[in-house]
Residue frames as a rotation matrix with the C-alpha (Angstrom) as fourth column:
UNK 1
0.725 0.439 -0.531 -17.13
0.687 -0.524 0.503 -12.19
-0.058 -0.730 -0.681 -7.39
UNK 2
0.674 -0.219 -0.706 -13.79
-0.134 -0.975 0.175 -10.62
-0.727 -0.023 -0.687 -7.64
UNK 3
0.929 -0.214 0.303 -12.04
0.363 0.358 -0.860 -10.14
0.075 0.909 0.410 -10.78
UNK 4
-0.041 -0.684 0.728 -9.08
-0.165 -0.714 -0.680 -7.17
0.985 -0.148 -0.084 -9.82
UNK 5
0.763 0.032 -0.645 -7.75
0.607 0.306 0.733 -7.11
0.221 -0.951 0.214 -6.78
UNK 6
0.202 -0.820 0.536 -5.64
-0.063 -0.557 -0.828 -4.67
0.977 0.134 -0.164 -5.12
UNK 7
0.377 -0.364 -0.852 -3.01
0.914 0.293 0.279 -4.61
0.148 -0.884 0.444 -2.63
UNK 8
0.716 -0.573 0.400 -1.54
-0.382 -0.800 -0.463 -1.28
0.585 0.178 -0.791 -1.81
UNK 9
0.684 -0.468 -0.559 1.73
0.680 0.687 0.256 -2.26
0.264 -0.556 0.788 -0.18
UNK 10
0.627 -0.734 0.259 4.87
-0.456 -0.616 -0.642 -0.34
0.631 0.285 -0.721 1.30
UNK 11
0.353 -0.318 -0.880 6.43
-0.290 0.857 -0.426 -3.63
0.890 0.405 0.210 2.19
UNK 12
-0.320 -0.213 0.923 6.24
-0.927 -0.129 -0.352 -3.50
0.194 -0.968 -0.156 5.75
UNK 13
-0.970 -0.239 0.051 5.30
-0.244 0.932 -0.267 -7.08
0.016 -0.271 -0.962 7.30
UNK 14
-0.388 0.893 0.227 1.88
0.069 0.273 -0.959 -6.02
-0.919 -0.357 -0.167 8.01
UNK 15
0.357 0.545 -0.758 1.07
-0.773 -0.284 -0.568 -5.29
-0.525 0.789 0.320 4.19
UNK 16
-0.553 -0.642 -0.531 3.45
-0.775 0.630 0.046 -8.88
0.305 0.437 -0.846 3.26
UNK 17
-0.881 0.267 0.391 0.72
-0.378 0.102 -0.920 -10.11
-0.286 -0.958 0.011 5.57
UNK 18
-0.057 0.940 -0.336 -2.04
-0.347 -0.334 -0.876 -8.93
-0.936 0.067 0.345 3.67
UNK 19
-0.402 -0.438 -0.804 -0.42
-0.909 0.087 0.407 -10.34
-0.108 0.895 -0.433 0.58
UNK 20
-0.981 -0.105 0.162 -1.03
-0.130 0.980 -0.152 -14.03
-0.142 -0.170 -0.975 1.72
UNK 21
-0.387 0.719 0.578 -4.64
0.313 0.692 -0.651 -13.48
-0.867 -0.071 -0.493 1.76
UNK 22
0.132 0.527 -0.840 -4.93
-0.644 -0.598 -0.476 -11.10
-0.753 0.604 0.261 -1.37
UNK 23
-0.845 -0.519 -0.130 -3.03
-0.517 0.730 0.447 -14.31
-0.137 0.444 -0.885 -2.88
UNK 24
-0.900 0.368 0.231 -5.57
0.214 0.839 -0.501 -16.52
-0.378 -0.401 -0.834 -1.69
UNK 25
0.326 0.787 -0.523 -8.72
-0.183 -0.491 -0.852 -14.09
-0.927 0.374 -0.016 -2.99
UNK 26
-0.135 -0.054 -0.989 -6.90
-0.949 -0.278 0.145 -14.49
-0.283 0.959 -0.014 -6.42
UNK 27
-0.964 -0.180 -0.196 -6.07
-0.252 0.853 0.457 -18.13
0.085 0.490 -0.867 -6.64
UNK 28
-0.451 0.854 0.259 -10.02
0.269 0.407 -0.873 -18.83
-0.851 -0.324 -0.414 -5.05
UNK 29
0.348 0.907 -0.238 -11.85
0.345 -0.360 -0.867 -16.40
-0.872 0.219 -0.438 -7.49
UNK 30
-0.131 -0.741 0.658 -8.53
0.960 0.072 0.272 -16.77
-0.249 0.667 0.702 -10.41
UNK 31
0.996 -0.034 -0.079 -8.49
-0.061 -0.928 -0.368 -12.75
-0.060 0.371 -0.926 -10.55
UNK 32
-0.008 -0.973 0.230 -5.44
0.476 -0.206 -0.855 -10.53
0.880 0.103 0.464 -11.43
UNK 33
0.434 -0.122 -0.892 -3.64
0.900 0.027 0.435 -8.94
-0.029 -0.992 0.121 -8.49
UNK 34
0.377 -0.474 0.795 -2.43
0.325 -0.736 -0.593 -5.61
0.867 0.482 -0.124 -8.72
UNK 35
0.389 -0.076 -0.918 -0.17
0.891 -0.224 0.396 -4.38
-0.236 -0.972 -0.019 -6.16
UNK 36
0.809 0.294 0.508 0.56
0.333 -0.943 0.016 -0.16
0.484 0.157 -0.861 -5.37
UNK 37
0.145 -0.450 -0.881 3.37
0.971 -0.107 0.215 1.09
-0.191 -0.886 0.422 -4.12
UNK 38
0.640 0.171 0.749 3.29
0.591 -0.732 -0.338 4.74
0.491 0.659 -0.570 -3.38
UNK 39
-0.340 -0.930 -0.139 6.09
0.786 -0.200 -0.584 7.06
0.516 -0.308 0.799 -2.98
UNK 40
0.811 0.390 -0.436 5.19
0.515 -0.829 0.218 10.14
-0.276 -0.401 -0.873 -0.69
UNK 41
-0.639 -0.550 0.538 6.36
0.592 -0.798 -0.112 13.38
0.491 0.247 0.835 -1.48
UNK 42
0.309 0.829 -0.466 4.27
0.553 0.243 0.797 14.62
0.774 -0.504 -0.383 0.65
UNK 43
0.687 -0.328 -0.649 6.60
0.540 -0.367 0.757 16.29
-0.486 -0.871 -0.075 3.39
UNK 44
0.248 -0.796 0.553 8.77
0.847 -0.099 -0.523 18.41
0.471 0.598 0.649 1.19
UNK 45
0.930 0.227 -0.290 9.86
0.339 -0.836 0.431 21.02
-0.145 -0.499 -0.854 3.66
UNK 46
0.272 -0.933 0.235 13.14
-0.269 -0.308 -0.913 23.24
0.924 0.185 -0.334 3.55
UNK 47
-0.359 -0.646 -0.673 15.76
0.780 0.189 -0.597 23.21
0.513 -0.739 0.436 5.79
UNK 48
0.549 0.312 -0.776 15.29
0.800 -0.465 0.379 25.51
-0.243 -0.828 -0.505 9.09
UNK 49
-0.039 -0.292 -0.956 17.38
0.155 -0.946 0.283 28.53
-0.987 -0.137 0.082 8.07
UNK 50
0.284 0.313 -0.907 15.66
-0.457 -0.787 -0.414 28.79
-0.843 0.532 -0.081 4.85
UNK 51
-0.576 -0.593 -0.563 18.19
-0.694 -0.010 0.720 26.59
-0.433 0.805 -0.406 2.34
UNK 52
0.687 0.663 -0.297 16.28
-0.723 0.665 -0.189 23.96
0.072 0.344 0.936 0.06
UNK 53
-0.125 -0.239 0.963 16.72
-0.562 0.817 0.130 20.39
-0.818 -0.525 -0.236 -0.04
UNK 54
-0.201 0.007 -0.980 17.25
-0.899 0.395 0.187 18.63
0.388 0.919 -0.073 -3.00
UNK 55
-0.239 0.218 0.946 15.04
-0.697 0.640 -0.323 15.62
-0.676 -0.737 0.000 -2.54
UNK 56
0.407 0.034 -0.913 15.66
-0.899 0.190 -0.394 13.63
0.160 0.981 0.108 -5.67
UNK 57
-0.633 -0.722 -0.280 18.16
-0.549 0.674 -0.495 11.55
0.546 -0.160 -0.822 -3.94
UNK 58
-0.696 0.486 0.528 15.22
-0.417 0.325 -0.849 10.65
-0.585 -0.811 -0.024 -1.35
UNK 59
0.245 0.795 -0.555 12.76
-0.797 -0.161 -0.582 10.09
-0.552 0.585 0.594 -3.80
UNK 60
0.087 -0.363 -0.928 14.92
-0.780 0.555 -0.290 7.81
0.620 0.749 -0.234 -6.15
UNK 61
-0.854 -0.485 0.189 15.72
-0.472 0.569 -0.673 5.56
0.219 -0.664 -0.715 -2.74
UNK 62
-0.536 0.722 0.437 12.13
-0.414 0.227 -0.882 5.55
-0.736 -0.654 0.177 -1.98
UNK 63
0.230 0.515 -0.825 11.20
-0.973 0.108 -0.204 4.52
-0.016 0.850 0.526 -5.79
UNK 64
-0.304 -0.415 -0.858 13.97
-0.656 0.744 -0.128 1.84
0.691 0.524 -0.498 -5.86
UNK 65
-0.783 0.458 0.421 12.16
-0.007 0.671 -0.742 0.45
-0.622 -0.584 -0.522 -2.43
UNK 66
0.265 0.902 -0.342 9.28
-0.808 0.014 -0.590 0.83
-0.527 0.432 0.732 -4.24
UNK 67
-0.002 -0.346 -0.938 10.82
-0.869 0.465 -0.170 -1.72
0.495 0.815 -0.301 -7.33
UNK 68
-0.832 -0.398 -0.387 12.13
-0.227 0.880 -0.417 -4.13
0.507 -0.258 -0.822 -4.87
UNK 69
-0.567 0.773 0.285 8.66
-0.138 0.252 -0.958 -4.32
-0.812 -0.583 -0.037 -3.11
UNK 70
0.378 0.716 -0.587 6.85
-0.877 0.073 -0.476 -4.85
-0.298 0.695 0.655 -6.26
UNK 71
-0.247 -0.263 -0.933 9.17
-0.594 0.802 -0.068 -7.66
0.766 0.537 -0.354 -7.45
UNK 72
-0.888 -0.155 0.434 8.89
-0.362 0.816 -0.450 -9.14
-0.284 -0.557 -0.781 -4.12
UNK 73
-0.205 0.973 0.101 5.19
-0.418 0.006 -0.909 -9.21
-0.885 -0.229 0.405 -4.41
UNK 74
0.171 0.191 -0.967 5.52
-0.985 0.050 -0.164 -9.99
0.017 0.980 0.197 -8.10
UNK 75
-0.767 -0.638 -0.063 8.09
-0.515 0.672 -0.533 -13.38
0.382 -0.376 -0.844 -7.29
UNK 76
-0.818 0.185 0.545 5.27
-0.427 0.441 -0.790 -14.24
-0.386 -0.879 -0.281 -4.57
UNK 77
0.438 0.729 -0.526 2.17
-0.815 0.076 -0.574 -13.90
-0.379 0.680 0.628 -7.17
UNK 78
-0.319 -0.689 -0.651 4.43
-0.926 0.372 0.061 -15.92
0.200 0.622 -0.757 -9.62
UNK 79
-0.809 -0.586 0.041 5.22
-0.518 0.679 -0.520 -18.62
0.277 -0.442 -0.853 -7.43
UNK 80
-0.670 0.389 0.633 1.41
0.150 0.905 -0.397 -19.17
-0.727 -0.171 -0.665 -6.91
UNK 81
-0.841 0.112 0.529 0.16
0.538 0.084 0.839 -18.77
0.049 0.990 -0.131 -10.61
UNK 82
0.288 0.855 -0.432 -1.56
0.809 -0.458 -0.368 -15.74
-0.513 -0.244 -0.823 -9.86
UNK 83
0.122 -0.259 0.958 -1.61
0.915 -0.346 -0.210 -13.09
0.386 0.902 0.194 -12.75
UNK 84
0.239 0.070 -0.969 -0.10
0.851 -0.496 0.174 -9.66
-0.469 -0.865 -0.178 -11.72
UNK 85
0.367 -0.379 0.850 0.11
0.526 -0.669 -0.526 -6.21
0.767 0.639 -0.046 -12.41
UNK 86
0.154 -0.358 -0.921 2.48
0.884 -0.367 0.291 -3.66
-0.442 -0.859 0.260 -10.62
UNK 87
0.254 0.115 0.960 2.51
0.528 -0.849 -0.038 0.14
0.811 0.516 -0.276 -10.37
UNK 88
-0.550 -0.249 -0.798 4.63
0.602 -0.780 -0.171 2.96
-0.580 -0.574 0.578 -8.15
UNK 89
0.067 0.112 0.991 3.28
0.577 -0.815 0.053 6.20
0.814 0.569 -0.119 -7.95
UNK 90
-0.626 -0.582 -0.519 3.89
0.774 -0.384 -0.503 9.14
0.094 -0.717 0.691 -6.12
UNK 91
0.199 0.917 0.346 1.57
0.445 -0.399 0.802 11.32
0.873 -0.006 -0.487 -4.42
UNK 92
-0.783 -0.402 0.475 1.34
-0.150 -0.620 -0.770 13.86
0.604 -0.674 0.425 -1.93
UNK 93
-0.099 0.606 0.789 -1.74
-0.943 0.195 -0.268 11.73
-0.316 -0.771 0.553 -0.26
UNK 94
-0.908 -0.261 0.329 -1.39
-0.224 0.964 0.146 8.29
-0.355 0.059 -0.933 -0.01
UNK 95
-0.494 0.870 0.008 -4.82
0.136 0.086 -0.987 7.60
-0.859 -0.486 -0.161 0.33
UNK 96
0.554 0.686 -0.471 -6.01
-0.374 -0.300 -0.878 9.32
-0.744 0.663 0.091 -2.85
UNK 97
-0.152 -0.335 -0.930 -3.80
-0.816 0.574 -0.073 7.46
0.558 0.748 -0.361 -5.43
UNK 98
-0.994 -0.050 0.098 -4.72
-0.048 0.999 0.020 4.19
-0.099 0.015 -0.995 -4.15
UNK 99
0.156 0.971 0.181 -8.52
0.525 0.074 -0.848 5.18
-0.837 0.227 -0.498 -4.53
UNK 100
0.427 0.229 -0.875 -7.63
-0.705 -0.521 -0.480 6.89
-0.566 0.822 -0.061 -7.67
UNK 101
-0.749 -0.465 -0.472 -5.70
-0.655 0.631 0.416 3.63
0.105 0.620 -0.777 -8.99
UNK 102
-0.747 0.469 0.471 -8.40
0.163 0.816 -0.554 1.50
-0.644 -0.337 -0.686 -7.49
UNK 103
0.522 0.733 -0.437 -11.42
-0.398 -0.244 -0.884 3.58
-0.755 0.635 0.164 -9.45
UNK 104
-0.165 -0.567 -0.807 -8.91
-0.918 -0.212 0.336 3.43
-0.361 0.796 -0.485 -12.85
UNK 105
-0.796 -0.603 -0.054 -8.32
-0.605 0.790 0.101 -0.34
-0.018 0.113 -0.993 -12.30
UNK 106
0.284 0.958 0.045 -11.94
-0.785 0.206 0.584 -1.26
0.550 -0.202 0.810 -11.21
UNK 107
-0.839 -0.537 -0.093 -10.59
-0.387 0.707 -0.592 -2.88
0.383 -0.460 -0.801 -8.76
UNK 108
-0.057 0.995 -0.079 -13.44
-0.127 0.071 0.989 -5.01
0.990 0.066 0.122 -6.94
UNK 109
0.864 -0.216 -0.456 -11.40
0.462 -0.026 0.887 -5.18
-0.203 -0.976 0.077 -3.09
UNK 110
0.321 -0.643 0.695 -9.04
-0.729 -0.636 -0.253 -3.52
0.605 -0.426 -0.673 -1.61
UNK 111
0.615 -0.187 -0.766 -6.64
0.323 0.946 0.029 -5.87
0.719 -0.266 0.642 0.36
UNK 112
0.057 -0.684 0.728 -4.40
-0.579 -0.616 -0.534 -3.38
0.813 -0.391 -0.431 3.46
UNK 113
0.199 -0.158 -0.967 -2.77
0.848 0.522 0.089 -4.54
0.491 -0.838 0.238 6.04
UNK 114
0.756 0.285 0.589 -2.98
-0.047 -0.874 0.484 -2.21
0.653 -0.394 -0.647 9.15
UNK 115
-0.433 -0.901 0.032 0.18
-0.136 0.030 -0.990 -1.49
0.891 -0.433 -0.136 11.95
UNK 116
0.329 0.479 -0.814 -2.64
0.758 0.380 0.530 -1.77
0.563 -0.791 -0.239 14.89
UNK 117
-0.693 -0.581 0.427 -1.76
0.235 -0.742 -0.628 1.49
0.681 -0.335 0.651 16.12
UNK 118
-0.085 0.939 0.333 -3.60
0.687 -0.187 0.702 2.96
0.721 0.289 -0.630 18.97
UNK 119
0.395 -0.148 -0.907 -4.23
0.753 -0.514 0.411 5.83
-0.527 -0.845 -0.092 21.30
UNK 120
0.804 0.049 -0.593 -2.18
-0.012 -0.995 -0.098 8.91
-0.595 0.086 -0.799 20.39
UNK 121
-0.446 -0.842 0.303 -0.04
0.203 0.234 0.951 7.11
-0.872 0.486 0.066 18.01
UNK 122
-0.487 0.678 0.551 -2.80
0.733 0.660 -0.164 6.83
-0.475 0.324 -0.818 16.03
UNK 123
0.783 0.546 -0.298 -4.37
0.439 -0.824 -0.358 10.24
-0.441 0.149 -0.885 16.42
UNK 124
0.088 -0.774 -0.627 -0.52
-0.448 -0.593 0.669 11.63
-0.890 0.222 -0.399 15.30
UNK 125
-0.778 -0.489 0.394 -0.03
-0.039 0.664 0.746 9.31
-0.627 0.565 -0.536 12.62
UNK 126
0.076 0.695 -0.715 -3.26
-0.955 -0.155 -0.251 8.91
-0.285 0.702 0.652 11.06
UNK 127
-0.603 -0.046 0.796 -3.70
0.209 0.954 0.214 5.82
-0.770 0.295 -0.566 9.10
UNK 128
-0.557 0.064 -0.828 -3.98
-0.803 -0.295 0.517 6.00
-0.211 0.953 0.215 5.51
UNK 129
-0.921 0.257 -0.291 -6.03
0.222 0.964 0.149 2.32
0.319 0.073 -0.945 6.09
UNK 130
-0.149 0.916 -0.374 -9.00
0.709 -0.165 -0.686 4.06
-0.689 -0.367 -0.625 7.95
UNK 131
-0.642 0.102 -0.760 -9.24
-0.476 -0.829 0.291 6.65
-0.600 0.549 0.581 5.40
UNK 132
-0.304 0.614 -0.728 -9.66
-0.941 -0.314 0.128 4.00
-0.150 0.724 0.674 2.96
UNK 133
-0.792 0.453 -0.410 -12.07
0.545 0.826 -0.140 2.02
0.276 -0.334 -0.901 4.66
UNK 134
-0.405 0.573 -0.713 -14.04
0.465 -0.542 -0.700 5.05
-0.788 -0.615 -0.047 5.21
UNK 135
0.038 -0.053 -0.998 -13.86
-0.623 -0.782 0.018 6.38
-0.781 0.621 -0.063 1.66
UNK 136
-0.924 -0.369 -0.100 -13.27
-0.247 0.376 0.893 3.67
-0.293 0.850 -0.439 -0.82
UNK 137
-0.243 0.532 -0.811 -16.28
-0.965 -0.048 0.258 2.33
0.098 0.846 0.525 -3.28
UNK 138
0.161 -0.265 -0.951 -15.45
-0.172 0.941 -0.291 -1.11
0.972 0.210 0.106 -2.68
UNK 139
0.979 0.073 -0.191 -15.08
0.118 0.559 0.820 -3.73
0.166 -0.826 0.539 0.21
UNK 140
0.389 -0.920 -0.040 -12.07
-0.614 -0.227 -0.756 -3.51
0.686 0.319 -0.653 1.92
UNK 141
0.795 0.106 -0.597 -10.19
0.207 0.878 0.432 -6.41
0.570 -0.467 0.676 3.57
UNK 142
0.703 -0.470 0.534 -8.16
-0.448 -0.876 -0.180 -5.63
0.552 -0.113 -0.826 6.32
UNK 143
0.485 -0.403 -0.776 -5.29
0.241 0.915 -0.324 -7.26
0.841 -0.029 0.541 7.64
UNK 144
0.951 0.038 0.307 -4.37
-0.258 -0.445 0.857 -6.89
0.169 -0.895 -0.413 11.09
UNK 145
-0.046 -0.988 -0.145 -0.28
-0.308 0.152 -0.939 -6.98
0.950 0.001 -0.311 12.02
UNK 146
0.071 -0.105 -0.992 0.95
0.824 0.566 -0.001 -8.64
0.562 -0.817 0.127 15.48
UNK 147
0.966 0.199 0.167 0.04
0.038 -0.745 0.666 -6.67
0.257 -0.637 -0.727 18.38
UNK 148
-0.154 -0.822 0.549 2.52
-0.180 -0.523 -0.833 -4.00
0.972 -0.227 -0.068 19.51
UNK 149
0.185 0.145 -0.972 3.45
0.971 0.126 0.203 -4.17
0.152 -0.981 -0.118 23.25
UNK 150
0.612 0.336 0.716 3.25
0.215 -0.942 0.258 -1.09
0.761 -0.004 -0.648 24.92
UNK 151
-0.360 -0.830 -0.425 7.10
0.802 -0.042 -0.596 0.01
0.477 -0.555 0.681 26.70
């Protein structure tokens, strides 16, 4: 049933979450796992009186999280003889480079864990999960993070 799996991930608990069962979808149905981390670039604005911002340094920080969240995921695959492939990219819409790696990859699921936002976090924030659950080709499995209290 599924041969490719993807995780997109940006190593937050609720996508380490989502790992456990994209694990489980591999070892059940012995696919490969591919996990995504993308870098936004996405917000590149200047400073307020006009000077630019050299965001290279930001970028490289957010790649090398990007490394250490693949290996973690890579380590975790390992550990239960599940074949993996990792891949950073960077995009100015999250959303489309995981459906543009998913099409590439043929993936056959999608595997996201979600932050459970709601209300007017939600509406500010967006959620690069409902996009693509609304838009992808494929089934997506969603993983739900521990409800937030509300302070």
């Amino acid at each position: 049933m599924y041969e490719t799996i993807l995780l997109p991930t940006d190593g937050s608990d609720e996508s380490l979450r989502a790992l456990d069962h994209a694990i489980d979808l591999a070892e059940t149905y012995d696919a490969v796992l591919h996990a995504l981390y993308v870098v936004d670039i996405g917000y590149r604005y200047g400073d307020m009186d006009g000077a630019t911002i050299d965001w290279e340094p930001i970028t490289a920080a957010l790649r090398r999280e990007g490394d250490r969240t693949i290996e973690t995921v890579e380590q975790r695959a390992d550990r239960n003889g599940v074949a993996f492939v990792g891949a950073i990219r960077e995009a100015r819409a999250i959303h489309r480079a995981i459906l543009e790696y998913a099409a590439e990859n043929e993936a056959d699921v999608i595997v996201m864990g979600t932050h459970g936002r709601r209300g007017v976090d939600r509406w500010l924030l967006g959620s690069v999960t409902e996009r693509i659950v609304r838009t992808a080709d494929v089934p997506v499995l969603t993983v739900r993070g521990e409800a937030k209290t509300e302070e």
